[in-house]
PDB file of the backbone (N, CA, C, O) and the ligand in Angstrom, with CONECT records:
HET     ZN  A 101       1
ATOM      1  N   UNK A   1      -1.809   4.706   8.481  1.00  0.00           N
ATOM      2  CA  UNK A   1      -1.354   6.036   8.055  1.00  0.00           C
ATOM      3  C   UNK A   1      -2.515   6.753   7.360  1.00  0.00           C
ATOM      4  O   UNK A   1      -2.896   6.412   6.240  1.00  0.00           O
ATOM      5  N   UNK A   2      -3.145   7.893   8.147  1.00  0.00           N
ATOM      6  CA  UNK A   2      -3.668   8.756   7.345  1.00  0.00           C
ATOM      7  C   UNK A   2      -3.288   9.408   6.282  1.00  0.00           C
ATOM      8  O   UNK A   2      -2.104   9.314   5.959  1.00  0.00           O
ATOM      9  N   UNK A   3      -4.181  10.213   5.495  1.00  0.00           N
ATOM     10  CA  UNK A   3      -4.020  10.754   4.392  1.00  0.00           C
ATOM     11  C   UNK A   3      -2.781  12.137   4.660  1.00  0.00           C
ATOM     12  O   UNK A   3      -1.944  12.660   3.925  1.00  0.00           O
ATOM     13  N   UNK A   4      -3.131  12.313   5.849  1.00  0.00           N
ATOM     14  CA  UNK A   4      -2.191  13.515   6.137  1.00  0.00           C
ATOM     15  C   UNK A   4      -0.855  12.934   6.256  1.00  0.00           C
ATOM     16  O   UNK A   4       0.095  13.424   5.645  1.00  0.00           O
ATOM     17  N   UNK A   5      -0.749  12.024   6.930  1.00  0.00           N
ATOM     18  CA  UNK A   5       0.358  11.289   7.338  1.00  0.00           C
ATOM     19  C   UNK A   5       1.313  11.168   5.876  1.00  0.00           C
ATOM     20  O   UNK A   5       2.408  11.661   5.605  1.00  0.00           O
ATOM     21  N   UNK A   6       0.535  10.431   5.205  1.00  0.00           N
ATOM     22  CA  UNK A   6       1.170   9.985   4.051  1.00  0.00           C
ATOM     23  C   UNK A   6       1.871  11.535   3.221  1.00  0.00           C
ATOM     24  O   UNK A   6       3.085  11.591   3.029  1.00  0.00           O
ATOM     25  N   UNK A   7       1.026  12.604   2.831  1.00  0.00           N
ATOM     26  CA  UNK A   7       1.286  13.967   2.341  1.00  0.00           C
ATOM     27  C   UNK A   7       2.719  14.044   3.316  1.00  0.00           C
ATOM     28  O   UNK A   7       3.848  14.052   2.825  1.00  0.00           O
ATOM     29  N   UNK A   8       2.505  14.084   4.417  1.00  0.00           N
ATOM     30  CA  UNK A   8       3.560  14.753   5.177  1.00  0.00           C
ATOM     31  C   UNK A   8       4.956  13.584   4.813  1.00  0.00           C
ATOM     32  O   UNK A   8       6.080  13.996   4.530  1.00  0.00           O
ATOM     33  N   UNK A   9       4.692  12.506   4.872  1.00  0.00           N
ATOM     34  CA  UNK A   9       6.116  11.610   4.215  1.00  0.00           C
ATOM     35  C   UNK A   9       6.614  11.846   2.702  1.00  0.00           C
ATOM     36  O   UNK A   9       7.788  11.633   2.397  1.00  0.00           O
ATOM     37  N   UNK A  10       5.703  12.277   1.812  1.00  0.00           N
ATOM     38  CA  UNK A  10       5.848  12.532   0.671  1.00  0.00           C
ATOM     39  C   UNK A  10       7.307  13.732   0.897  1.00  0.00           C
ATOM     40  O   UNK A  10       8.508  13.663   0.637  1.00  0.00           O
ATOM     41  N   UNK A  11       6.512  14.656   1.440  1.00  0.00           N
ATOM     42  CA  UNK A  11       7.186  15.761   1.736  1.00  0.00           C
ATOM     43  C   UNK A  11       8.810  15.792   2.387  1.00  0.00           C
ATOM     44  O   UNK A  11       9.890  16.190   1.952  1.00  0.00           O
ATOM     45  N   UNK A  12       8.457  15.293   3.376  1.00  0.00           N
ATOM     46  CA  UNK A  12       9.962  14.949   4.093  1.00  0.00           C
ATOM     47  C   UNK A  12      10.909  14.104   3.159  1.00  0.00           C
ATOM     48  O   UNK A  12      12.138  14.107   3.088  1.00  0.00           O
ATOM     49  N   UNK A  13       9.737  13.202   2.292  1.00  0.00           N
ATOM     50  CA  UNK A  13      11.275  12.641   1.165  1.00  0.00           C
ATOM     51  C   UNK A  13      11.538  13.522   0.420  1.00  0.00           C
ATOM     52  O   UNK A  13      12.721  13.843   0.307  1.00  0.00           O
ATOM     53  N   UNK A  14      10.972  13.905  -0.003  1.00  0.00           N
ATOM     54  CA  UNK A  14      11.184  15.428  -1.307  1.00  0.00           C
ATOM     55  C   UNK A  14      11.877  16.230  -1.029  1.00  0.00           C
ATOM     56  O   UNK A  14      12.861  16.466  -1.730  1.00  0.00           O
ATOM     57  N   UNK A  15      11.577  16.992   0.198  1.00  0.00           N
ATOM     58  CA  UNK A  15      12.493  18.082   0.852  1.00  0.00           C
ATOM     59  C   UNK A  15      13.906  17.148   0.910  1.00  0.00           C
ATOM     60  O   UNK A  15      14.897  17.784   0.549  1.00  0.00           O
ATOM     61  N   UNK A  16      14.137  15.885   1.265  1.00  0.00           N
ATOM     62  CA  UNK A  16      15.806  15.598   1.082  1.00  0.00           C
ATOM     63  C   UNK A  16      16.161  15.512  -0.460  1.00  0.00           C
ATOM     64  O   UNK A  16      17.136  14.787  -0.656  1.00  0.00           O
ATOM     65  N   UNK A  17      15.899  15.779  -1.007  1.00  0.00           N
ATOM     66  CA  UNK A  17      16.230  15.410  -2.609  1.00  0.00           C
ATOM     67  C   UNK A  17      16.683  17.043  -2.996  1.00  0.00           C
ATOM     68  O   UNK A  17      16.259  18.032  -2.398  1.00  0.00           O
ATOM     69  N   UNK A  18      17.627  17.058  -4.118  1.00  0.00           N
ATOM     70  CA  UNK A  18      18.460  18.156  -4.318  1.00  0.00           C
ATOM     71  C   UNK A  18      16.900  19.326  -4.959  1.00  0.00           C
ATOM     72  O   UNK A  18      15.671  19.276  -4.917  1.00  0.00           O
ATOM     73  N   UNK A  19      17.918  20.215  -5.470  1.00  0.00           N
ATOM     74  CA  UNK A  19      16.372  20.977  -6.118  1.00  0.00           C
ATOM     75  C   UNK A  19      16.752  20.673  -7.588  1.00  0.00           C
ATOM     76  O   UNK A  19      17.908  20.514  -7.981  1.00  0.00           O
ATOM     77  N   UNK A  20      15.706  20.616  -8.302  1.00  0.00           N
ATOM     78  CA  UNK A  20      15.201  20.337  -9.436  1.00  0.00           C
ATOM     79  C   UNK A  20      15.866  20.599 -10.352  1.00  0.00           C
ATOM     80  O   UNK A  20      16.136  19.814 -11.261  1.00  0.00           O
ATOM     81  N   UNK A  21      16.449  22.404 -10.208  1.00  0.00           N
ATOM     82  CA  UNK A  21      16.842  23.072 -11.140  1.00  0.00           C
ATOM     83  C   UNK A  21      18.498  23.476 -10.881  1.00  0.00           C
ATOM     84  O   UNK A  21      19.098  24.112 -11.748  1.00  0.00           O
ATOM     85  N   UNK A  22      18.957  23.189 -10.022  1.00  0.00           N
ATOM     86  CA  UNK A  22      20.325  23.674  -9.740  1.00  0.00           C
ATOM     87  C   UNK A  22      20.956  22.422  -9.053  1.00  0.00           C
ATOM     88  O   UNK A  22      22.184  22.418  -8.968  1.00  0.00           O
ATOM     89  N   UNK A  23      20.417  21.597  -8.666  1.00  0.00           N
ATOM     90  CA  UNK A  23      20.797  20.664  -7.817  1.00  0.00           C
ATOM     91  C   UNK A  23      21.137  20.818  -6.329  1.00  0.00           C
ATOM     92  O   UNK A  23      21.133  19.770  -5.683  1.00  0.00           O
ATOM     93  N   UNK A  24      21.377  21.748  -5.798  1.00  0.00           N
ATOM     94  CA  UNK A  24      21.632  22.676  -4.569  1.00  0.00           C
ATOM     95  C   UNK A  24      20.459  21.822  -3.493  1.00  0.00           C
ATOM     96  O   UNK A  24      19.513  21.176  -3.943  1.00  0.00           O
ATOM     97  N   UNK A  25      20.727  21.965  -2.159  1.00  0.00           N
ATOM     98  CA  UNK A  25      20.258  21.749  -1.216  1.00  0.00           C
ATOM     99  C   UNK A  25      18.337  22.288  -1.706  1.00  0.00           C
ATOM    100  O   UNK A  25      18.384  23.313  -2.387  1.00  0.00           O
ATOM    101  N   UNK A  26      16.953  21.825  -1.489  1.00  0.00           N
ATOM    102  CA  UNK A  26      16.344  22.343  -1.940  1.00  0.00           C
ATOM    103  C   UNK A  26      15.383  22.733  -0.364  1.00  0.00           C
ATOM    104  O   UNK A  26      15.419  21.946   0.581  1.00  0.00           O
ATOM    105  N   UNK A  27      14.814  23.649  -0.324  1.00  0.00           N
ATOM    106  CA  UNK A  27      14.278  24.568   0.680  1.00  0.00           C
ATOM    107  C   UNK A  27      12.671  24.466   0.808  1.00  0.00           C
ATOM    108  O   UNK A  27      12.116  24.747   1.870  1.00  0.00           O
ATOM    109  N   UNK A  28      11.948  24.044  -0.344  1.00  0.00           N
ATOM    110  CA  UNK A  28      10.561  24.115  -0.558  1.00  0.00           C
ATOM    111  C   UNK A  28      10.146  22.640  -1.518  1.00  0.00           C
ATOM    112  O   UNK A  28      10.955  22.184  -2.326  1.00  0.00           O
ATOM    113  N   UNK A  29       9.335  22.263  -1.379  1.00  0.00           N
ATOM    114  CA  UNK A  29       8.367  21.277  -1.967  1.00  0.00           C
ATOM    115  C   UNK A  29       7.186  21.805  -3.232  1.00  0.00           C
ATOM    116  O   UNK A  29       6.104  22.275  -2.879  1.00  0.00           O
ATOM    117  N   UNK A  30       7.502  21.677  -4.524  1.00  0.00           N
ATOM    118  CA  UNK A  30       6.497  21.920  -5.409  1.00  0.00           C
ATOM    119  C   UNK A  30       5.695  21.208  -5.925  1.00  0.00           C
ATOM    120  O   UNK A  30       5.636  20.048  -5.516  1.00  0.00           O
ATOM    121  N   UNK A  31       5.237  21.429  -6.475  1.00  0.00           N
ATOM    122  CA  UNK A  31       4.281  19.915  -7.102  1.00  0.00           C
ATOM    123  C   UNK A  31       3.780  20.752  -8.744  1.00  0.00           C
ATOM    124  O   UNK A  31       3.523  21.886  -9.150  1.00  0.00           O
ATOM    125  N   UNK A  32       3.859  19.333  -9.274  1.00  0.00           N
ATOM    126  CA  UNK A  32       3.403  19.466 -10.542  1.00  0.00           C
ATOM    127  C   UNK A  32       2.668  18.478 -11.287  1.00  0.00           C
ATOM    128  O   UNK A  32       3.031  17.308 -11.408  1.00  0.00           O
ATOM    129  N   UNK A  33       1.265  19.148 -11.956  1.00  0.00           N
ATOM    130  CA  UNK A  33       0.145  18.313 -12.387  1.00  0.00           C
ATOM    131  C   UNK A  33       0.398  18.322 -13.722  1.00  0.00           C
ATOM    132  O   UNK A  33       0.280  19.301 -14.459  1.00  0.00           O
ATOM    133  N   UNK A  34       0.764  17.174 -14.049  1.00  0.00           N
ATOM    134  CA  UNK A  34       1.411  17.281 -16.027  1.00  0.00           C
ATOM    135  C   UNK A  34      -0.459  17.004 -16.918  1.00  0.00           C
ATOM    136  O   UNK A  34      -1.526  16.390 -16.901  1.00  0.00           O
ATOM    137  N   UNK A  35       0.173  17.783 -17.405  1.00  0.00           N
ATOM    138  CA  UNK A  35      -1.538  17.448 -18.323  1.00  0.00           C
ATOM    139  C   UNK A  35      -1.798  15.969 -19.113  1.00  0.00           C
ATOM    140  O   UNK A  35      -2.757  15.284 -19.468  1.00  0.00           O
ATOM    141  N   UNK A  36      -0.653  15.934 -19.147  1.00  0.00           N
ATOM    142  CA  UNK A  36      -1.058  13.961 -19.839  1.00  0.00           C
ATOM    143  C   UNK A  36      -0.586  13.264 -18.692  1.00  0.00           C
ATOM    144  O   UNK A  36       0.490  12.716 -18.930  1.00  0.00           O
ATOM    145  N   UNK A  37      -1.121  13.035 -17.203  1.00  0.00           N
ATOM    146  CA  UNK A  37      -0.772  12.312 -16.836  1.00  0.00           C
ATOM    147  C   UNK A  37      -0.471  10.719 -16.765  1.00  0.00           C
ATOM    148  O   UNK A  37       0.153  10.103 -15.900  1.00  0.00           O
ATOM    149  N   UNK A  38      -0.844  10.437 -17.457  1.00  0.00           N
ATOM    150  CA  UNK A  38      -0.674   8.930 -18.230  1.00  0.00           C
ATOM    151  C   UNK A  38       1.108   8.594 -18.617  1.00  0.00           C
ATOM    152  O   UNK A  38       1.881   7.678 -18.334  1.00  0.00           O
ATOM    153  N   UNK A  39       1.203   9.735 -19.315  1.00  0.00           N
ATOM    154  CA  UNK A  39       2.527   9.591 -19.627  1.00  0.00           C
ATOM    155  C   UNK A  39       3.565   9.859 -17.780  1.00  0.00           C
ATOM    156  O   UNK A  39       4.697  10.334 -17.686  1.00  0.00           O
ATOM    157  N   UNK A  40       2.969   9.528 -16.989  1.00  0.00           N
ATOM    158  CA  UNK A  40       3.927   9.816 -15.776  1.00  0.00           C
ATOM    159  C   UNK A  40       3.503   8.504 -14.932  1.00  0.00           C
ATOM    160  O   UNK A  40       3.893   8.342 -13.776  1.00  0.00           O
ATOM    161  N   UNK A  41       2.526   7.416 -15.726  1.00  0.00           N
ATOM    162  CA  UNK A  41       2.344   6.415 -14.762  1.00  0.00           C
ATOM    163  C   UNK A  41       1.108   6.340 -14.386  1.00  0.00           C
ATOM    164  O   UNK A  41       0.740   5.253 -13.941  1.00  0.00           O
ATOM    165  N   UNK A  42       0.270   7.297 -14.448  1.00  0.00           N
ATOM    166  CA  UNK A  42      -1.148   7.105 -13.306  1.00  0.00           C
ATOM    167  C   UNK A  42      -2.052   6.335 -14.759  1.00  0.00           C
ATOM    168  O   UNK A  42      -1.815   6.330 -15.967  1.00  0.00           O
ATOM    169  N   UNK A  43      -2.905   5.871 -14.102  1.00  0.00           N
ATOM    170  CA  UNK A  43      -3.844   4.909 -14.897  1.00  0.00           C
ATOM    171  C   UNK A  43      -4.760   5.702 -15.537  1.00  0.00           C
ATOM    172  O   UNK A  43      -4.870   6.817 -15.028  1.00  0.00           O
ATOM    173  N   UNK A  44      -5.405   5.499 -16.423  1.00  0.00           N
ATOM    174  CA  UNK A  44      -5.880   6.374 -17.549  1.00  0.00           C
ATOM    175  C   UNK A  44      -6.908   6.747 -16.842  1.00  0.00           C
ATOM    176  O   UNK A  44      -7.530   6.077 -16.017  1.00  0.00           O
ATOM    177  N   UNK A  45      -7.166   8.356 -17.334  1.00  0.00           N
ATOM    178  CA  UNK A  45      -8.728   8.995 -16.582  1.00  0.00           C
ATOM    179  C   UNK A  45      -8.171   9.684 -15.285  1.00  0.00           C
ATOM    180  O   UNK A  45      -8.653  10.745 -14.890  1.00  0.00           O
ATOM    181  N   UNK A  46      -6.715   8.787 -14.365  1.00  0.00           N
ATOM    182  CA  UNK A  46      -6.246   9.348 -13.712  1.00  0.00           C
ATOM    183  C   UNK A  46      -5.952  10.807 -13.067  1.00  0.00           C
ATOM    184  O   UNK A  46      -7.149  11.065 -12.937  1.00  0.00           O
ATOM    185  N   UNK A  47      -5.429  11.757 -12.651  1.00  0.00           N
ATOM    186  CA  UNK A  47      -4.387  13.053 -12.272  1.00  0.00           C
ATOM    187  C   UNK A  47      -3.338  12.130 -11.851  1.00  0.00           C
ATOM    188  O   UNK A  47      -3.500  10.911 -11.787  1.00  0.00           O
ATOM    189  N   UNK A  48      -2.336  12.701 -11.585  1.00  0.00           N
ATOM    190  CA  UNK A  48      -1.399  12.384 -10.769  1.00  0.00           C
ATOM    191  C   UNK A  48      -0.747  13.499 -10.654  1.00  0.00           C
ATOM    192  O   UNK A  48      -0.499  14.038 -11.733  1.00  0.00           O
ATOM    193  N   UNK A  49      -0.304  14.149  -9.523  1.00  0.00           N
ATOM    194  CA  UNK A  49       0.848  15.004  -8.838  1.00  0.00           C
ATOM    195  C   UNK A  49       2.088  14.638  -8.529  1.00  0.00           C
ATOM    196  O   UNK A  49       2.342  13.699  -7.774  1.00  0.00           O
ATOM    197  N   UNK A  50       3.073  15.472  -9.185  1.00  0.00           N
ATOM    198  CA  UNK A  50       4.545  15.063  -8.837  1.00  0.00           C
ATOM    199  C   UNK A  50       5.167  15.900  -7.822  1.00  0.00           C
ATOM    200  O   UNK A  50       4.748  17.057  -7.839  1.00  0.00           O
ATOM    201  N   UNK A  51       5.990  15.658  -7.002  1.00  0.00           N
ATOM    202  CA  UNK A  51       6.419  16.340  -6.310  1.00  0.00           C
ATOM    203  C   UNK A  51       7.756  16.549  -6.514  1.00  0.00           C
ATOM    204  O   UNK A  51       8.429  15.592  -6.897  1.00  0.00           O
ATOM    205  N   UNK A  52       8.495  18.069  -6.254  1.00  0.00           N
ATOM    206  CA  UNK A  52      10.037  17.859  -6.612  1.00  0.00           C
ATOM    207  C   UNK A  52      10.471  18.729  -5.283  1.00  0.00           C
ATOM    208  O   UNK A  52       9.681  19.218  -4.477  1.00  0.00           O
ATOM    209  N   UNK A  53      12.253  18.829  -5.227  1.00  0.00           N
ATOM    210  CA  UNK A  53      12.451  19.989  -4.248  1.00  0.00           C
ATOM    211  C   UNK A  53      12.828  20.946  -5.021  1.00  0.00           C
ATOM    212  O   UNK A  53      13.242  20.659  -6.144  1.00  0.00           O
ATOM    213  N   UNK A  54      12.766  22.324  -4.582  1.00  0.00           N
ATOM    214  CA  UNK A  54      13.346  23.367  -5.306  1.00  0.00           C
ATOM    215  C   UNK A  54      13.956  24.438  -4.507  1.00  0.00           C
ATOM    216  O   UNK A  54      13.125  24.598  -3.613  1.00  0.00           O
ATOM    217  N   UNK A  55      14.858  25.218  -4.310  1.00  0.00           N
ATOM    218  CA  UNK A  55      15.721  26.124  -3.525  1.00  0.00           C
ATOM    219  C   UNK A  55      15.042  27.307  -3.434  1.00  0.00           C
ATOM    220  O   UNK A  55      14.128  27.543  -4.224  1.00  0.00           O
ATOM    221  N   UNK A  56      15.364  28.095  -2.573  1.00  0.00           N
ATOM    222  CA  UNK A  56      15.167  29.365  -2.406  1.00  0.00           C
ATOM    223  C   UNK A  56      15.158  30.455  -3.440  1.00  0.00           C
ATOM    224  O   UNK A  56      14.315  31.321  -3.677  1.00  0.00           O
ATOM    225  N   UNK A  57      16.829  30.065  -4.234  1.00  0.00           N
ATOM    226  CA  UNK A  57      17.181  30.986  -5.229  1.00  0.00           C
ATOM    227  C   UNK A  57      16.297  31.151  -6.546  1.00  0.00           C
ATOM    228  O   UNK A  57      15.967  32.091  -7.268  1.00  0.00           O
ATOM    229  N   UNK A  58      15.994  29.275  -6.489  1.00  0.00           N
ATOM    230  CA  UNK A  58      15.153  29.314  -8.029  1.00  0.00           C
ATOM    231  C   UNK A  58      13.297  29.071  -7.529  1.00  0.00           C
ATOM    232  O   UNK A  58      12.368  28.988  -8.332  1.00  0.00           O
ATOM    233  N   UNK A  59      13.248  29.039  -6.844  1.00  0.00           N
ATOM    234  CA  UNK A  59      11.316  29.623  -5.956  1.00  0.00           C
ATOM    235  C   UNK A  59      11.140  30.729  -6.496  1.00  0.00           C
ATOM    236  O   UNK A  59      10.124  30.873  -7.175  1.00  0.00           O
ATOM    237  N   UNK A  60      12.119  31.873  -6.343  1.00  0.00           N
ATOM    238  CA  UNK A  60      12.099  33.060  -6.779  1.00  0.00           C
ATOM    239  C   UNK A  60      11.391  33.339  -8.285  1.00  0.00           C
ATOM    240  O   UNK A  60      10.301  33.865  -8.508  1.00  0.00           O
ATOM    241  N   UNK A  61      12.427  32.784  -9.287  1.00  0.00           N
ATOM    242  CA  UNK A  61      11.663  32.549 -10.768  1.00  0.00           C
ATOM    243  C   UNK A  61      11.664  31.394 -11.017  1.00  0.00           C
ATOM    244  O   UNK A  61      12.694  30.957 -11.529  1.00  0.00           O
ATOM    245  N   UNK A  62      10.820  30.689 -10.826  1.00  0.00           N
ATOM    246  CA  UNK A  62      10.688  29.012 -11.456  1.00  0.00           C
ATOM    247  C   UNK A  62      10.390  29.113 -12.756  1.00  0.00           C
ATOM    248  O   UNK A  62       9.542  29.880 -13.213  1.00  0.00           O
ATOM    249  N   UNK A  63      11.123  28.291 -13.436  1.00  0.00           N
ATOM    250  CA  UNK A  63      11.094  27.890 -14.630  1.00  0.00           C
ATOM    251  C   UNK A  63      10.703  26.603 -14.658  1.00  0.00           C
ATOM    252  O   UNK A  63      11.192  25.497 -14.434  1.00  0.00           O
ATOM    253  N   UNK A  64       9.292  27.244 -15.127  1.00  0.00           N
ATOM    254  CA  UNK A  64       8.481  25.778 -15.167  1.00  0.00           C
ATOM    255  C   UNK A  64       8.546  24.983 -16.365  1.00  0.00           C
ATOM    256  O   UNK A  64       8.452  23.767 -16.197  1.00  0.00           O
ATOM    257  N   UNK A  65       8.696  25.443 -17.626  1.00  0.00           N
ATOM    258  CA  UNK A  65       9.026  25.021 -18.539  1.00  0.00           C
ATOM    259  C   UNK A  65      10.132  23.620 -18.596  1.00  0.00           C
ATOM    260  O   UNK A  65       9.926  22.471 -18.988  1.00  0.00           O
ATOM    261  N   UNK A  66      11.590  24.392 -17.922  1.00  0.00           N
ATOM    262  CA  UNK A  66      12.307  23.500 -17.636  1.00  0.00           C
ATOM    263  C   UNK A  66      12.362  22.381 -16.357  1.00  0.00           C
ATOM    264  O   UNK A  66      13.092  21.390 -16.347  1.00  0.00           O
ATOM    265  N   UNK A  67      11.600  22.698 -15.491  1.00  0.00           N
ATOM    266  CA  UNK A  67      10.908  21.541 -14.532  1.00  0.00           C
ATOM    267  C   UNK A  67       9.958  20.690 -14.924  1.00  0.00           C
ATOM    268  O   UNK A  67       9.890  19.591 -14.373  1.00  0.00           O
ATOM    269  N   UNK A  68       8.976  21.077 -16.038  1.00  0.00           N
ATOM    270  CA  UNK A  68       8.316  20.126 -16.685  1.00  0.00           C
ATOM    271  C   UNK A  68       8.879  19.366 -17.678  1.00  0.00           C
ATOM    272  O   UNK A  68       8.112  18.477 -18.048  1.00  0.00           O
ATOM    273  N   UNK A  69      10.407  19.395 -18.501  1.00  0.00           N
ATOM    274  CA  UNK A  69      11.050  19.281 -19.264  1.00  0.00           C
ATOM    275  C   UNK A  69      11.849  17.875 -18.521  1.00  0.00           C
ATOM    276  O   UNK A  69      11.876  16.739 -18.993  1.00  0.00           O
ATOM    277  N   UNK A  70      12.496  18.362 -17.177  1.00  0.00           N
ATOM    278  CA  UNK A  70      13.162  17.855 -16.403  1.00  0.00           C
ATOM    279  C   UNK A  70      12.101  16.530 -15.984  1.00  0.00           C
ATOM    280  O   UNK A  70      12.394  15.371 -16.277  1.00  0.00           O
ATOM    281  N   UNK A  71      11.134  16.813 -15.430  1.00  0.00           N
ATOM    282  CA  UNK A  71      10.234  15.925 -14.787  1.00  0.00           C
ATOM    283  C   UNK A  71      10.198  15.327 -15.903  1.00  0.00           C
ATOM    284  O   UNK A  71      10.548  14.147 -15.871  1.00  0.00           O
ATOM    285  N   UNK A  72       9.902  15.732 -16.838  1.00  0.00           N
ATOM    286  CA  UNK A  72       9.217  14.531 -18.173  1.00  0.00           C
ATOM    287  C   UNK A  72      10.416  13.392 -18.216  1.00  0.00           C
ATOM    288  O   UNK A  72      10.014  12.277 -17.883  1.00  0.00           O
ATOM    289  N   UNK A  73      11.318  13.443 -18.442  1.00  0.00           N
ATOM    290  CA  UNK A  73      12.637  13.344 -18.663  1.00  0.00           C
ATOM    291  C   UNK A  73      13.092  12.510 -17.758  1.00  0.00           C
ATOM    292  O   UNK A  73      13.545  11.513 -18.320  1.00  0.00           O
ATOM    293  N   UNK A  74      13.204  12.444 -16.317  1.00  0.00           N
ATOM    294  CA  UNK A  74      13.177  11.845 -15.305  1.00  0.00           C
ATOM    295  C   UNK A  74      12.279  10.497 -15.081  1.00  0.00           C
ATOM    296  O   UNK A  74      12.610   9.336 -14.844  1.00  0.00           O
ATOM    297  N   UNK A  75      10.803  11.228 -15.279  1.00  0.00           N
ATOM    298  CA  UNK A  75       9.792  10.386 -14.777  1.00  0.00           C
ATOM    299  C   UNK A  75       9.305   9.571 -15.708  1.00  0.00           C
ATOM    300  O   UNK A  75       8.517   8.719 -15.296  1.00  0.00           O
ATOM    301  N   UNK A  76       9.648   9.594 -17.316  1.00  0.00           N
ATOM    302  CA  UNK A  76       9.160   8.895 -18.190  1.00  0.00           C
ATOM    303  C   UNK A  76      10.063   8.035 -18.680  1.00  0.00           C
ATOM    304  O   UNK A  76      11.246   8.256 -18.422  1.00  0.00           O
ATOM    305  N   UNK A  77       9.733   6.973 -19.417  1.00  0.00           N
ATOM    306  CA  UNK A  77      10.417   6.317 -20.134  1.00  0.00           C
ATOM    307  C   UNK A  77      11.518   6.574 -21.435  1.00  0.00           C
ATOM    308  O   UNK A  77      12.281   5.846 -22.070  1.00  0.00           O
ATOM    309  N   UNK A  78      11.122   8.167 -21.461  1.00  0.00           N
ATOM    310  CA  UNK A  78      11.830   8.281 -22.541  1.00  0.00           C
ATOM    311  C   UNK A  78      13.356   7.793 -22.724  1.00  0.00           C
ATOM    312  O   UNK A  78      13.779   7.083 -23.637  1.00  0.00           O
ATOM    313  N   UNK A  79      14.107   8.352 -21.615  1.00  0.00           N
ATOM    314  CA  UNK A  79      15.715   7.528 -21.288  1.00  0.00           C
ATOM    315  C   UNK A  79      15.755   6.585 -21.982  1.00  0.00           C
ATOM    316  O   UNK A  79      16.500   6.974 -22.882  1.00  0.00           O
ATOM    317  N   UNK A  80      15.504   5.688 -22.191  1.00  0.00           N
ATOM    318  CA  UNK A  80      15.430   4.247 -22.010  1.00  0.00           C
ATOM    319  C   UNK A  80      14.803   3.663 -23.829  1.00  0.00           C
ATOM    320  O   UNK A  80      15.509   3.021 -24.608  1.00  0.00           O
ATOM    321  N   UNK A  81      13.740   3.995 -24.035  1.00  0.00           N
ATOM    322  CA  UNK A  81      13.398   3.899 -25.408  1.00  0.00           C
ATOM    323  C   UNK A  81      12.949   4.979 -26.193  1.00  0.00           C
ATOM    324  O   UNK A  81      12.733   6.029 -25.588  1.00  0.00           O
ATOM    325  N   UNK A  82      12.750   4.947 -27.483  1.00  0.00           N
ATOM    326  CA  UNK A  82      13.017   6.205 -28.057  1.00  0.00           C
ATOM    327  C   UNK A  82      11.978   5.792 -29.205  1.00  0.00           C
ATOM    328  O   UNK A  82      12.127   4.875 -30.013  1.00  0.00           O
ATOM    329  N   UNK A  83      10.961   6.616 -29.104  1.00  0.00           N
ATOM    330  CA  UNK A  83       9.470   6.467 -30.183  1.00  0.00           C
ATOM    331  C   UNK A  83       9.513   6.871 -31.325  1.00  0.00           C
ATOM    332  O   UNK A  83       8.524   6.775 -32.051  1.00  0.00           O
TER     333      UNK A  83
HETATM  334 ZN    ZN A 101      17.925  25.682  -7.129  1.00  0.00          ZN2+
END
């Protein structure tokens, strides 16, 4: 699997996943580069890119705030233990 290959599976899983912000069927693929990526898993010195789905309705005004809120939330440990 090429590099493209792989992008393009990323995608096709993402696009089945609800959207981010409404839960609704989602229409588009976003991605988001958290500035501490460490705290999302990637190894220190790392980037890492997240990918989410998001709808038509909310593409329009993304609220990134609350997608980075959401992602944090999701993708981190916080759930689970509490610092
Ligand atoms: Zn939505």
């Amino acid at each position: 699997m090429n590099q493209h290959d792989a992008i393009n599976e990323v995608f096709k899983s993402t696009a089945n996943s609800p959207c981010i912000l409404c839960q609704g069927p989602a229409d588009f693929v976003g991605t988001f580069t958290p500035d501490s990526a460490e705290r999302f898993g990637a190894a220190s010195g790392k980037s890492r890119v997240i990918f989410y789905g998001i709808c038509t309705a909310c593409a329009q005004e993304p609220d990134f705030d609350a997608i980075e809120e959401i992602l944090d939330y999701t993708l981190t440990d916080k759930k689970i233990t509490h610092h």
